[in-house]
C-alpha positions as CSV (number, residue, x, y, z in Angstrom):
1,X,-58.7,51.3,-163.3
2,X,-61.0,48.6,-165.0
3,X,-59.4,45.5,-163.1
4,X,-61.1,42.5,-162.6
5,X,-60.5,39.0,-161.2
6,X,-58.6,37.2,-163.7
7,X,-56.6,39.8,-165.1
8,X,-53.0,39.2,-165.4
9,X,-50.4,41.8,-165.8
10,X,-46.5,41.4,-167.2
11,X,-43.8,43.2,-165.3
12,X,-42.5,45.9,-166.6
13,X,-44.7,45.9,-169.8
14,X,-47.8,46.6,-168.7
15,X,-46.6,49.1,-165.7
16,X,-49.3,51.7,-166.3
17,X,-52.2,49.5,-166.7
18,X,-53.1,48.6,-163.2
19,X,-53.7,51.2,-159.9
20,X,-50.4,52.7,-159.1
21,X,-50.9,52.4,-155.6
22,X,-51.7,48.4,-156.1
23,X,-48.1,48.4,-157.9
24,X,-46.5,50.6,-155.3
25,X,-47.9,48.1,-152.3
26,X,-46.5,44.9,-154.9
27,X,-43.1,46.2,-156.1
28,X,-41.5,45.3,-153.1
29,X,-42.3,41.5,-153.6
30,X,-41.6,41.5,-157.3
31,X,-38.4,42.9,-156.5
32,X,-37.7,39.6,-154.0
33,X,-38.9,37.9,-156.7
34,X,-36.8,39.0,-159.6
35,X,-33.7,39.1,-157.5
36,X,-33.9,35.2,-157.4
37,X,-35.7,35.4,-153.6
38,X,-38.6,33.6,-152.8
39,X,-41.7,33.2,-150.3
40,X,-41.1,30.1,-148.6
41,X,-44.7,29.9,-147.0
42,X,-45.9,28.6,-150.2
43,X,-46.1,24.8,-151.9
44,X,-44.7,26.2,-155.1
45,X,-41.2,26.4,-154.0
46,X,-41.0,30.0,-153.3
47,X,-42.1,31.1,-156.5
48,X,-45.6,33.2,-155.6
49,X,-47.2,35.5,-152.9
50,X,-50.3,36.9,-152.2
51,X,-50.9,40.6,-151.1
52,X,-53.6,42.7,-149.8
53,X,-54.5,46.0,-151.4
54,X,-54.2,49.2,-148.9
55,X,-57.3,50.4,-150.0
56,X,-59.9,50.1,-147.4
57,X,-62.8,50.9,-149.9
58,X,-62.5,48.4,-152.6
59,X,-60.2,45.2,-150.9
60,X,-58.1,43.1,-154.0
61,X,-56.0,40.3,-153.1
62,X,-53.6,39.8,-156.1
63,X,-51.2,36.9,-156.0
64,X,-47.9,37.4,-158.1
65,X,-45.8,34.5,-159.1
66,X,-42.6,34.3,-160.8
67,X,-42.6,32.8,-164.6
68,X,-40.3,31.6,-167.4
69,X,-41.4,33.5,-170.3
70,X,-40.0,32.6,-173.4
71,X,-38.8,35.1,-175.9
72,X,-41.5,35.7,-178.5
């Protein structure tokens, strides 16, 4: 899929642009996340996770936080 470190993706615009099995293994968390739910494990009040890719062969650890974006 052409990911690399750095690379930051917007929920749900750019749905298609990253593994769909890396988005199958995060939707769970960006659903806690959009509900208003949080991770409290984390020094940034809830507002972030990190998560392991399933795939055995090429290991990504994305972290996902919550954001205000404002309207453009």
């Amino acid at each position: 899929m052409g990911q690399k470190v750095g690379d930051k993706y917007r929920y749900p615009e750019d749905f298609g642009k990253m593994c769909p099995w890396s988005f199958y293994i995060l939707y769970p968390r960006i659903l806690t996340l959009l509900s208003g739910g949080s991770f409290y494990y984390y020094d940034d009040g809830g507002d972030s996770t990190t998560v392991g890719c399933s795939d055995h062969k090429h290991q990504v650890v994305y972290r996902i936080r919550r954001e205000t974006v404002e309207d453009e």
